[in-house]
C-alpha positions as CSV (number, residue, x, y, z in Angstrom):
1,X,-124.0,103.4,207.0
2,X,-125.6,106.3,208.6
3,X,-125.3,106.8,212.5
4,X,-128.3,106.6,214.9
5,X,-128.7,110.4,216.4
6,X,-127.9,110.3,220.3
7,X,-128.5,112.7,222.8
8,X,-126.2,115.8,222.6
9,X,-125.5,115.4,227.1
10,X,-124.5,111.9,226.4
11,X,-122.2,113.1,223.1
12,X,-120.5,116.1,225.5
13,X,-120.2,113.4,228.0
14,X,-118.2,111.8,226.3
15,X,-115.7,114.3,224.8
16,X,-115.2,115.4,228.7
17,X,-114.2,111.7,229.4
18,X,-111.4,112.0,226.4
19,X,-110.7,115.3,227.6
20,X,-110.1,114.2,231.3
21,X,-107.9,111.0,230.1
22,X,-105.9,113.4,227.6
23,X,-105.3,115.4,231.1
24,X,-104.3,112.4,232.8
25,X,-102.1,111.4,229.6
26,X,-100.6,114.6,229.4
27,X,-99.4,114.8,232.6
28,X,-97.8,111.0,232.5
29,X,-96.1,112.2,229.7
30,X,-94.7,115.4,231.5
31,X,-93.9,113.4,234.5
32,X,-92.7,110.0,233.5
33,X,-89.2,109.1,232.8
34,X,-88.1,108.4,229.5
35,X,-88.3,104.1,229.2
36,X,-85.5,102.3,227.0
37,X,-88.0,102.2,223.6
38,X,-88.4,106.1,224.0
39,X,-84.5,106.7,224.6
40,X,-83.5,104.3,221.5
41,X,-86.3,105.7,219.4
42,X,-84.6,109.2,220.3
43,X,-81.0,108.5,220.0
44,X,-81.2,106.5,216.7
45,X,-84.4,108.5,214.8
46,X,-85.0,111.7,216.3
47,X,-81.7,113.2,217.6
48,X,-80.4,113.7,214.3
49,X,-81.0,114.8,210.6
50,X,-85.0,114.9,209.3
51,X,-83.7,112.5,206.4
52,X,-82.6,109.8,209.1
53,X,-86.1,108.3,209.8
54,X,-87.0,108.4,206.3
55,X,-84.0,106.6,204.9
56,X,-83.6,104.0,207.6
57,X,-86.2,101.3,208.6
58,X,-86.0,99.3,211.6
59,X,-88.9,98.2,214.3
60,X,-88.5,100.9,216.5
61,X,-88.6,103.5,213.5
62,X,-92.2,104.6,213.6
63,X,-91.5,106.5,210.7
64,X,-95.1,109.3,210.8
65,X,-94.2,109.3,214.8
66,X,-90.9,110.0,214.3
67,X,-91.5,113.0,212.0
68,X,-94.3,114.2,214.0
69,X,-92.2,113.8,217.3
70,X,-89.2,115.9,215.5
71,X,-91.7,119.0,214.5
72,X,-93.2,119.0,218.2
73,X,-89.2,119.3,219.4
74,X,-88.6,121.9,216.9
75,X,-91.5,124.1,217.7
76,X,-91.8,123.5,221.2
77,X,-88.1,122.2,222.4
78,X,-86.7,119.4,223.7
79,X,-88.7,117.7,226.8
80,X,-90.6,114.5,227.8
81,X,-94.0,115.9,226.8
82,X,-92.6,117.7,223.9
83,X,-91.3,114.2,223.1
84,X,-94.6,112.2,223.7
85,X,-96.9,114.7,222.1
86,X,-97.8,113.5,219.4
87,X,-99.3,110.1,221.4
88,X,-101.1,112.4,224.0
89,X,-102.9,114.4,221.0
90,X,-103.3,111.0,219.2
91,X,-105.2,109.8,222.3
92,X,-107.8,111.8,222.4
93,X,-108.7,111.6,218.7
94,X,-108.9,107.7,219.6
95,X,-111.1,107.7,222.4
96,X,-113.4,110.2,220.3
97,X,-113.1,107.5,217.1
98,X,-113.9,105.5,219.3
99,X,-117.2,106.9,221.0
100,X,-118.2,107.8,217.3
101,X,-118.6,104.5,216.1
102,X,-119.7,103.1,219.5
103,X,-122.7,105.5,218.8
104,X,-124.2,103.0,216.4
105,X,-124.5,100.9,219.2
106,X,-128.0,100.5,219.9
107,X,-127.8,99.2,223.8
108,X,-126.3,102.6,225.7
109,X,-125.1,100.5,228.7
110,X,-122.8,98.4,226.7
111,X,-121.9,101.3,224.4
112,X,-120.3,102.9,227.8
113,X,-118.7,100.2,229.2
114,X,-117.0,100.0,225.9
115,X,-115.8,103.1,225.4
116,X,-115.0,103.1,229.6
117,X,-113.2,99.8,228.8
118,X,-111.1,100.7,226.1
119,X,-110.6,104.2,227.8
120,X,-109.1,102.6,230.8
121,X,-107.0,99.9,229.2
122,X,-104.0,99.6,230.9
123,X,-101.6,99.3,227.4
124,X,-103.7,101.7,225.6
125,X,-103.6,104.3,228.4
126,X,-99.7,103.5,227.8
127,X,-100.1,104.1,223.7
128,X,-101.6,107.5,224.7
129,X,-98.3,109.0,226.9
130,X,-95.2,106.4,225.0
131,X,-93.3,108.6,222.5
132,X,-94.2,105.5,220.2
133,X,-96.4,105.2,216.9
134,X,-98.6,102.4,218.6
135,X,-101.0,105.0,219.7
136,X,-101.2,107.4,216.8
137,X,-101.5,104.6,214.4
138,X,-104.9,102.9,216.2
139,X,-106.3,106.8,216.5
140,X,-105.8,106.6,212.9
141,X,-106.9,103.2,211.9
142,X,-110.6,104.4,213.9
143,X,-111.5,107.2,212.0
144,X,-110.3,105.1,209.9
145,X,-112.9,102.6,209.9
146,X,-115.4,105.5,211.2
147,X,-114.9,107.1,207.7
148,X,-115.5,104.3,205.9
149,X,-118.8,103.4,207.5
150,X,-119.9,106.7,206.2
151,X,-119.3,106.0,202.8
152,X,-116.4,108.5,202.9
153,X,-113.9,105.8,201.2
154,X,-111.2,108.3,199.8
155,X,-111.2,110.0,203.5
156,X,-110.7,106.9,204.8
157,X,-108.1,105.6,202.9
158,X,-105.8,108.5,203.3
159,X,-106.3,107.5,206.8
160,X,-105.3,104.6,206.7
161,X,-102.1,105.2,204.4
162,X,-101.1,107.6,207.5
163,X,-101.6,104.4,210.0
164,X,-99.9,102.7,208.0
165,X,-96.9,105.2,208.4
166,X,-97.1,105.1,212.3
167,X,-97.1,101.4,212.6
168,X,-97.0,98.7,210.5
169,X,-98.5,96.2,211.9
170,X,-101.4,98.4,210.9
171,X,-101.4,96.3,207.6
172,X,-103.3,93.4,209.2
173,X,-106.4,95.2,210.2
174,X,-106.3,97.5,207.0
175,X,-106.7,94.4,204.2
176,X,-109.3,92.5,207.5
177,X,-111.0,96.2,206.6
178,X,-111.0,95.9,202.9
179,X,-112.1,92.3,203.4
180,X,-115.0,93.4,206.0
181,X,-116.6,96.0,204.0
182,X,-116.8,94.0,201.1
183,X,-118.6,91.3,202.9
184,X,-121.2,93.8,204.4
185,X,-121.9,95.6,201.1
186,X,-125.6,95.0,200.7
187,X,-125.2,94.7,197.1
188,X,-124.9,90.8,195.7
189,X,-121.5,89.8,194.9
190,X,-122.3,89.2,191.0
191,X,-123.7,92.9,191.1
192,X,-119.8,94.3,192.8
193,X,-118.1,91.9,190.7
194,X,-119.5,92.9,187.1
195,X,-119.7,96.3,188.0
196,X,-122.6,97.4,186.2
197,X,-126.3,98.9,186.3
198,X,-128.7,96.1,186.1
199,X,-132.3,97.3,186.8
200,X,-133.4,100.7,188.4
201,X,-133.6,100.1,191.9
202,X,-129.9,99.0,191.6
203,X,-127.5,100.5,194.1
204,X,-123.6,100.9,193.6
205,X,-121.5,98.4,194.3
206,X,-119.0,99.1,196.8
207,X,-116.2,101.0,195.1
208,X,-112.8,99.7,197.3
209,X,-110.0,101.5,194.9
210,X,-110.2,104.3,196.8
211,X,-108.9,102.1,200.3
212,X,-106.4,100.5,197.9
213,X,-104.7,103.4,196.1
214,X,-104.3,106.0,199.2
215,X,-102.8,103.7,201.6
216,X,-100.4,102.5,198.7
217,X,-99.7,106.2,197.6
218,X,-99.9,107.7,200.9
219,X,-97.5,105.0,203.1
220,X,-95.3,104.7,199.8
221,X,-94.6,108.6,200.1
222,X,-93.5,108.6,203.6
223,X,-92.1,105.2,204.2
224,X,-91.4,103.8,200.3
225,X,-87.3,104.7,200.8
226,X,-87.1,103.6,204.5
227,X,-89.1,100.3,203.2
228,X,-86.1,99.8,199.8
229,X,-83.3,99.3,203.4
230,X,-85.8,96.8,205.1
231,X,-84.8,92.9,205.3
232,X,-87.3,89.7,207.2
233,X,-84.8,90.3,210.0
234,X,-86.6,93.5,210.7
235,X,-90.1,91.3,211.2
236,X,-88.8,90.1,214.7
237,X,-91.5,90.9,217.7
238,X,-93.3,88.0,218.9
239,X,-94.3,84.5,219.9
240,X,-94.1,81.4,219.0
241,X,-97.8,80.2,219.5
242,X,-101.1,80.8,220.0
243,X,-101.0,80.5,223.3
244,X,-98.1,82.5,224.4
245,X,-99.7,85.3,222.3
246,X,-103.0,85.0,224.4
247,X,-101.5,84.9,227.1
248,X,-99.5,88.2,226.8
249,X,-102.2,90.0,225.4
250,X,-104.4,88.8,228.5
251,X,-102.4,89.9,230.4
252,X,-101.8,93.6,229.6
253,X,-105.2,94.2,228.8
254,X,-106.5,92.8,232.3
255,X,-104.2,93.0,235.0
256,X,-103.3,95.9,236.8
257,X,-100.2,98.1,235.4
258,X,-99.1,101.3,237.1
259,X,-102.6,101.6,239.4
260,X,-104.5,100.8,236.3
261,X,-106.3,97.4,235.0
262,X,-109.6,95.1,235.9
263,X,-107.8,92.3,238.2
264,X,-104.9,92.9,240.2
265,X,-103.9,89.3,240.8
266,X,-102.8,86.7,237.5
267,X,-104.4,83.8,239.0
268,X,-107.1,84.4,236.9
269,X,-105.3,84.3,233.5
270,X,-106.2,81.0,232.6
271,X,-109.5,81.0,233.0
272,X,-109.7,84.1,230.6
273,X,-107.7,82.0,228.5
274,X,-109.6,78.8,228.1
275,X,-113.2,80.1,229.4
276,X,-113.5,83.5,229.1
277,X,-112.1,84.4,225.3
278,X,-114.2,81.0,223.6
279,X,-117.6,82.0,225.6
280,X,-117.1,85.6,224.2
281,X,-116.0,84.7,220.8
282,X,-119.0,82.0,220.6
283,X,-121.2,84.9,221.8
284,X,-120.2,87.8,219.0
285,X,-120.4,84.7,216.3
286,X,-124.1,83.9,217.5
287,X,-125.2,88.3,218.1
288,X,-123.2,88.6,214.6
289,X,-125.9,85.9,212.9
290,X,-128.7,87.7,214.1
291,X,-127.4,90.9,213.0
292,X,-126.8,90.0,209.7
293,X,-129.9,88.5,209.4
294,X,-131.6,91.2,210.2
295,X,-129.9,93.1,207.5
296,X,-127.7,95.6,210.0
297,X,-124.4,94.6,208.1
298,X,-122.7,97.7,208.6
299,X,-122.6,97.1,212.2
300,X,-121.0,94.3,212.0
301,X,-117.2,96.0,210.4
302,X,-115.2,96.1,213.4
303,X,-116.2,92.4,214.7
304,X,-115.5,91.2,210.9
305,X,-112.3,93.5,211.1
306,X,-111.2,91.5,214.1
307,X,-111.8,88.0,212.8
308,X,-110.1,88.3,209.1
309,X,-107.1,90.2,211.4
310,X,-106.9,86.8,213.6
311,X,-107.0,84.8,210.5
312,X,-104.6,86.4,208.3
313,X,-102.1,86.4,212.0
314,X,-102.9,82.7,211.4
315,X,-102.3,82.2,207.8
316,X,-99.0,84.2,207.8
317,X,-97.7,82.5,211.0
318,X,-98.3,79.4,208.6
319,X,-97.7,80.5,205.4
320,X,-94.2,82.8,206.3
321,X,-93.7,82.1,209.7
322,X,-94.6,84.9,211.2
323,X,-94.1,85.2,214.5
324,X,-97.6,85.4,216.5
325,X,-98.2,89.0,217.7
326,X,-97.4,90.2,221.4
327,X,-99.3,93.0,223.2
328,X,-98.0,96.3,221.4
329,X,-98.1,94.6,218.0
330,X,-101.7,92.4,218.6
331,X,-103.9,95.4,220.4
């Protein structure tokens, strides 16, 4: 899907913003004491032999991070920002992602308070200084998706093979992708399923191989022998229901962390949690019929993305008993 042109201010607006959060990011992460995560990530990963990550999977191994965090110690020597580097760079490629595909918004007001919302998130401002994958893996996953509304499938699937590799909890919103795009092809699904030219006005069908394979052959390359060690065990993080899940995520999105956050009071959680999150949700179903309707399909990926990613959380909570994500592993 091809991206509206916007005016160049409003695009070097925007890469000051990630710029000025990147500053604010990087001097967290020269600043900030090393938490518990970082300092068992370190100990157990990092301090040690470049084949340790790669053999050895566990929850905290964030195996891309890891390597990523072991060259920037190598090259630059040992530190807190040396350690978090890797997020710091990762966050501005995010918010960046992130202003690109809020460009084919068509409403400039709500494409800014977007990209200022997400921007100022109080646990993604975290993601951008924690010497943890979290952060590199949704950079990823954006351009990610950004590649794959331009068409650019193979791009895009080495992208996500590489999310994959930071987190993987990545893998819900990569197959809601798959799922998403072939949803919003504008070809008929008898035309993608038989695969073949039926008249001349015909158009491709969407080829998704190429968002199969690379993740596969890219995620297998750098995590395949730390995956052969990994047991159910390791699949711990999370909550028992719906509503503790909500509630968690509510509450690091929206209330204030460190100086940072919308509210600065809780009493407000659950009426976010019983009002606030079943208006919105009734609101992007009803915009997402008109949209589709008026054949802008392509714009409507990342809402899709989100909805199959809540559904297969669902299914595998029901299905495997899964444990409902918490708000590292749901953002």
């Amino acid at each position: 899907m091809a991206r509206p042109s916007t005016p160049t201010l409003e695009r070097r607006i925007a890469l000051l913003c990630a710029l000025l959060r990147t500053g604010l990011c990087a001097y967290r992460a020269a600043t900030q004491s090393v938490v518990h995560d970082e300092a068992y990530s370190f100990n157990t990963f990092l301090n040690g032999s470049w084949s340790v990550p790669y053999v050895t999977y566990n929850a905290g191994n964030h195996i891309l991070f890891s390597f990523l965090a072991k060259a920037s110690m190598a090259m630059f020597g040992l530190s807190e920002i040396t350690l978090r580097l890797p997020s710091v760079i990762a966050g501005f490629f995010f918010m960046w992602g992130v202003y690109r595909i809020l460009e084919r918004c068509d409403s400039r007001a709500l494409r800014w308070a977007m990209f200022l919302a997400l921007g100022l998130h109080p646990l993604l401002l975290d993601f951008s200084v924690a010497a943890r994958g979290y952060g590199l893996a949704l950079a990823l996953l954006i351009w990610a998706i950004e590649y794959a509304l331009r068409g650019r499938r193979h791009v895009a699937g080495v992208l996500l093979g590489l999310a994959l590799s930071a987190n993987f909890t990545i893998a819900f919103p990569y197959l809601a992708l798959l799922g998403s795009l072939f949803l919003t092809d504008d070809s008929n699904w008898w035309r993608r399923r038989i695969g073949r030219r039926t008249s001349p006005g015909w158009r491709r069908p969407l080829r998704l191989w190429p968002l199969i394979v690379w993740p596969v052959a890219v995620a297998g390359a750098i995590c395949g022998k730390a995956l052969q060690t990994a047991t159910r065990d390791n699949f711990y993080a999370g909550t028992p229901t719906i509503r503790d899940s909500l509630q968690d995520m509510l509450s690091t999105s929206l209330f204030k962390r460190g100086g940072f956050g919308l509210i600065g009071s809780p009493d407000w959680i659950h009426f976010f949690q019983f009002v606030g999150v079943p208006v919105m949700c009734v609101l992007v179903a009803i915009l997402s019929v008109f949209v589709w309707r008026k054949g802008a399909r392509g714009k409507l990926v990342p809402a899709l993305t989100l909805a199959i990613s809540a559904v297969g959380l669902i299914a595998a909570h029901l299905l495997l008993n899964l444990a409902y994500p918490i708000d590292r592993t749901g953002l």
